[in-house]
C-alpha positions as CSV (number, residue, x, y, z in Angstrom):
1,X,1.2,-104.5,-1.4
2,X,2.1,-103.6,-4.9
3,X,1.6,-100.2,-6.2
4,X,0.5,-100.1,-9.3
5,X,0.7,-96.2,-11.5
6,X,-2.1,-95.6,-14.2
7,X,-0.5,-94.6,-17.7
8,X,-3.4,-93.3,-18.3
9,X,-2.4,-89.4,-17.2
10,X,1.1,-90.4,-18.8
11,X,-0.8,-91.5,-21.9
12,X,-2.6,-88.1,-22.3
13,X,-0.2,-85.4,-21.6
14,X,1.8,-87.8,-25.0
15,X,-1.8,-86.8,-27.0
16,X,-1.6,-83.3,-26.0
17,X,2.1,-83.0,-26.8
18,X,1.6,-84.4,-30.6
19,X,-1.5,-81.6,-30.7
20,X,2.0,-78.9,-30.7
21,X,3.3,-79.3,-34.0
22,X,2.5,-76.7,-37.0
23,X,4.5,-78.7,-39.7
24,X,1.2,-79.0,-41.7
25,X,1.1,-74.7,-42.0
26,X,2.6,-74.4,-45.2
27,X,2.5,-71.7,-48.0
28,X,3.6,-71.4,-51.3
29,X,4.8,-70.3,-53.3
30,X,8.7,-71.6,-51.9
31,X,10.4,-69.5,-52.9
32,X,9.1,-66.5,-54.1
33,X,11.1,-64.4,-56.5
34,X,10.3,-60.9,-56.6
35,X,12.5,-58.1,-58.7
36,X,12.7,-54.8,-57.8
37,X,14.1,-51.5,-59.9
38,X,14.3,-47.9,-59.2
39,X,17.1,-45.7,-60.8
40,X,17.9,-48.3,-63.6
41,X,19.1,-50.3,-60.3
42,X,17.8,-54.2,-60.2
43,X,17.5,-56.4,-57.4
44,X,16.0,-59.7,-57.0
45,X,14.3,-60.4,-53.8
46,X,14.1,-64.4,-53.2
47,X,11.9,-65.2,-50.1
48,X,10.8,-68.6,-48.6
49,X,8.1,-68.8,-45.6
50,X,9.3,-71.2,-43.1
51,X,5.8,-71.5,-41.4
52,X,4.9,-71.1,-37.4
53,X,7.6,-72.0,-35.3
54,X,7.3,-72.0,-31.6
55,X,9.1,-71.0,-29.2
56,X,9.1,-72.3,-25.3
57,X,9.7,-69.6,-22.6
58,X,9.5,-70.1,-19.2
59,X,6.7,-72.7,-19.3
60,X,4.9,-70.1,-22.0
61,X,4.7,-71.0,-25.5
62,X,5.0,-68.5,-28.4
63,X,4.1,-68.6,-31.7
64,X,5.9,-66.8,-34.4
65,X,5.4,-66.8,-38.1
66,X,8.7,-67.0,-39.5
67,X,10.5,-66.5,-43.4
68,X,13.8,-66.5,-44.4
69,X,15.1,-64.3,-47.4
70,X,17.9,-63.4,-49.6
71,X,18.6,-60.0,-51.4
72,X,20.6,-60.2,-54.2
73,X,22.0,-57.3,-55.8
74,X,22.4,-57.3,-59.2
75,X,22.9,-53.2,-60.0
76,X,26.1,-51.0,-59.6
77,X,25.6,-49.3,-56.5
78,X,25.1,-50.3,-52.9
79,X,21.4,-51.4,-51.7
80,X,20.2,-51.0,-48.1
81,X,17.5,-53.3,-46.1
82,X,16.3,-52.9,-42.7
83,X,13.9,-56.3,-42.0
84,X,13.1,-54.4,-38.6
85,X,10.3,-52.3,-40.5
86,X,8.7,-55.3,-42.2
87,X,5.1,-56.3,-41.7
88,X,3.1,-58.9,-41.7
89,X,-0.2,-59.2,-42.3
90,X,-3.0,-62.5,-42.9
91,X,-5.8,-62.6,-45.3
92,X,-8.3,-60.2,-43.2
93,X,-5.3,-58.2,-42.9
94,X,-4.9,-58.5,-39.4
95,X,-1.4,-57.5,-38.4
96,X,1.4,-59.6,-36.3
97,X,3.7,-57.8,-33.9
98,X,6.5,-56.6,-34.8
99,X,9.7,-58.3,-36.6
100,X,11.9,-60.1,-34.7
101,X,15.4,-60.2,-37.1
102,X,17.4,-63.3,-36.7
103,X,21.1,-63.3,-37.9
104,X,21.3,-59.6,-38.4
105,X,21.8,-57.1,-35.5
106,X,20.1,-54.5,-37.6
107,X,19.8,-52.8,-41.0
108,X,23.2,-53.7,-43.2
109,X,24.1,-53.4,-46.6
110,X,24.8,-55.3,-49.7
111,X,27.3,-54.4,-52.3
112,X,26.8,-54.5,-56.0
113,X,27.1,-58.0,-57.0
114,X,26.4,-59.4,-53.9
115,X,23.8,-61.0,-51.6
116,X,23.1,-61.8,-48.2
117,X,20.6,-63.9,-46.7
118,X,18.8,-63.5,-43.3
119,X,15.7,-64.9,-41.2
120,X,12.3,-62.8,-39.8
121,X,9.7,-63.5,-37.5
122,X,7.1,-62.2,-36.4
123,X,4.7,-62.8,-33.4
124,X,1.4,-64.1,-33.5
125,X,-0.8,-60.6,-32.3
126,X,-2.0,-60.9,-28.7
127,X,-1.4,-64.4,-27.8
128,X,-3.8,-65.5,-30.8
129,X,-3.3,-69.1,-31.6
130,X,-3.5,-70.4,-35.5
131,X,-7.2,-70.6,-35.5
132,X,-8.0,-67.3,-34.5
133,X,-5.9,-66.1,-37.8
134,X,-7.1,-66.3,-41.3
135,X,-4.0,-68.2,-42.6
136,X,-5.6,-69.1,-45.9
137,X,-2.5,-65.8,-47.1
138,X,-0.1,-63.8,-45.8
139,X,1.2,-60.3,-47.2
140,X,4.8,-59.7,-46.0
141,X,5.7,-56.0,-47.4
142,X,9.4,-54.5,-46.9
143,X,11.4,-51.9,-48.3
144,X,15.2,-51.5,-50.2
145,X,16.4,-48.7,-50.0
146,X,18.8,-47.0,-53.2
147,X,21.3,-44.0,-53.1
148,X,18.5,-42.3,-54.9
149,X,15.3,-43.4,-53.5
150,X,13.7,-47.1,-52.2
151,X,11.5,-49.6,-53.4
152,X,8.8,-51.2,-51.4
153,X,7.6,-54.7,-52.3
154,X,4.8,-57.0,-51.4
155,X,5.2,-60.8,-50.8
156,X,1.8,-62.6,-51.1
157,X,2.0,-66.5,-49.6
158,X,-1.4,-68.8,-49.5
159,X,-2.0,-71.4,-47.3
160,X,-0.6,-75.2,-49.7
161,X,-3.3,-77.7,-48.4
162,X,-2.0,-80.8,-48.4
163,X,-2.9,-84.4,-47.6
164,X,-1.9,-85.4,-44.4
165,X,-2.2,-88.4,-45.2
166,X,-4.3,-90.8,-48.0
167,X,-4.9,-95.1,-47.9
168,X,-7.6,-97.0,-48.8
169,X,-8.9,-99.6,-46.5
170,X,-11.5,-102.8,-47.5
171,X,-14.8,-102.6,-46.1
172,X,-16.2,-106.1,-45.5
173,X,-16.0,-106.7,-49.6
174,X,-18.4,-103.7,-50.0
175,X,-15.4,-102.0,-52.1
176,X,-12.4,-99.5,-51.1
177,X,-13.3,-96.4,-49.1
178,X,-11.6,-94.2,-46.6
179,X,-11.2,-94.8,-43.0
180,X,-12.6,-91.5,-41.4
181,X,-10.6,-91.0,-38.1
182,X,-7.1,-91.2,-36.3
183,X,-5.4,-92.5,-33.6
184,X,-4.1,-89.5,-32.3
185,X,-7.2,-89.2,-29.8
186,X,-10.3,-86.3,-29.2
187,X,-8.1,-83.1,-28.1
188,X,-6.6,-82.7,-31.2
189,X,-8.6,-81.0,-33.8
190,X,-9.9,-83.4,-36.6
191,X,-8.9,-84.3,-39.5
192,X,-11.0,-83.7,-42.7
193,X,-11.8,-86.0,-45.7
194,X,-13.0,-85.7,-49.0
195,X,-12.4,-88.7,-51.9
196,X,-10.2,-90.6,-49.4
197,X,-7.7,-87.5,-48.0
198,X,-7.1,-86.3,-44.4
199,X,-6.4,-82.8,-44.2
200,X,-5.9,-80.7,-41.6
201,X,-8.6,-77.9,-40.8
């Protein structure tokens, strides 16, 4: 006797899989250029948020919010940053964890005339998933510190809506309308439309 397998089982743990992907979280504005003075002392603060990234551990996944940034220094004496103490917070102001620094081991310096770039993250707050946030913005705040004092600055990001995708389809020669629902199958949440877009809720 032949045995035969069912793809069915195969052919939904491929639906739930293409439910994982946060590509469509994106914020603007990319980059953001924000600059900073205190003593006569400038410095241009260039940041860029990368959206959620997420991370597999141990079968667990988590989610992390993540932005990368570069400090340029365009004054005559040495500027300080520590990304450890920055914070995140979303549009009700409810705050994620605590930074997670990539490419740095810590607070570090950068000379007069000089930059330096690095990557921050920052865990979703008690295992919350993207729904349970208010991601429509994001207010990243962090602090440079000066021989003579430090300035802190507030980065504000909103959510950039954007198609995911847009075609028109023929109706039986009743005209050109949009086709209202995807392949992708019913445990991913739905799509949206309005005047022929898809977008993502």
């Amino acid at each position: 006797m032949t045995k035969s397998t069912s793809i069915w089982p195969l052919l939904g743990l491929f639906l739930l899989a293409s439910c994982t992907s946060y590509g469509h979280y994106r914020f603007r504005p990319s980059p953001l250029t924000l600059a900073l003075e205190e003593g006569g002392l400038s410095t241009d603060v260039l940041i860029t948020a990368l959206g959620i990234e997420a991370l597999e551990t141990d079968g667990d996944e988590e989610l992390l919010m993540s932005f990368r940034l570069r400090v340029e220094n365009g004054g005559s004496a040495v500027v300080a940053v520590d990304p450890a103490e920055f914070r995140l917070v979303d549009a009700d102001l409810r705050e994620f964890e605590a930074a997670q620094v990539v490419s740095e081991t810590g607070a570090f310096e950068v000379p007069p005339g000089a930059s330096r770039s690095f990557g921050v993250s920052f865990p979703f707050p008690d295992d919350a998933r993207p729904r349970d946030m208010n991601l429509d913005g994001l207010d990243l705040r962090g602090v440079v510190q000066y021989a003579a004092g430090s300035a802190t600055f507030h980065a504000n990001f909103e959510r950039a809506v954007r198609p995911a995708y847009r075609y028109d389809s023929f109706n039986f020669g009743l005209g050109w309308g949009p086709y209202p629902y995807s392949w992708y199958g019913p445990y991913c949440p739905p799509r949206f439309y309005y005047g022929g877009r898809g977008y993502w809720p």
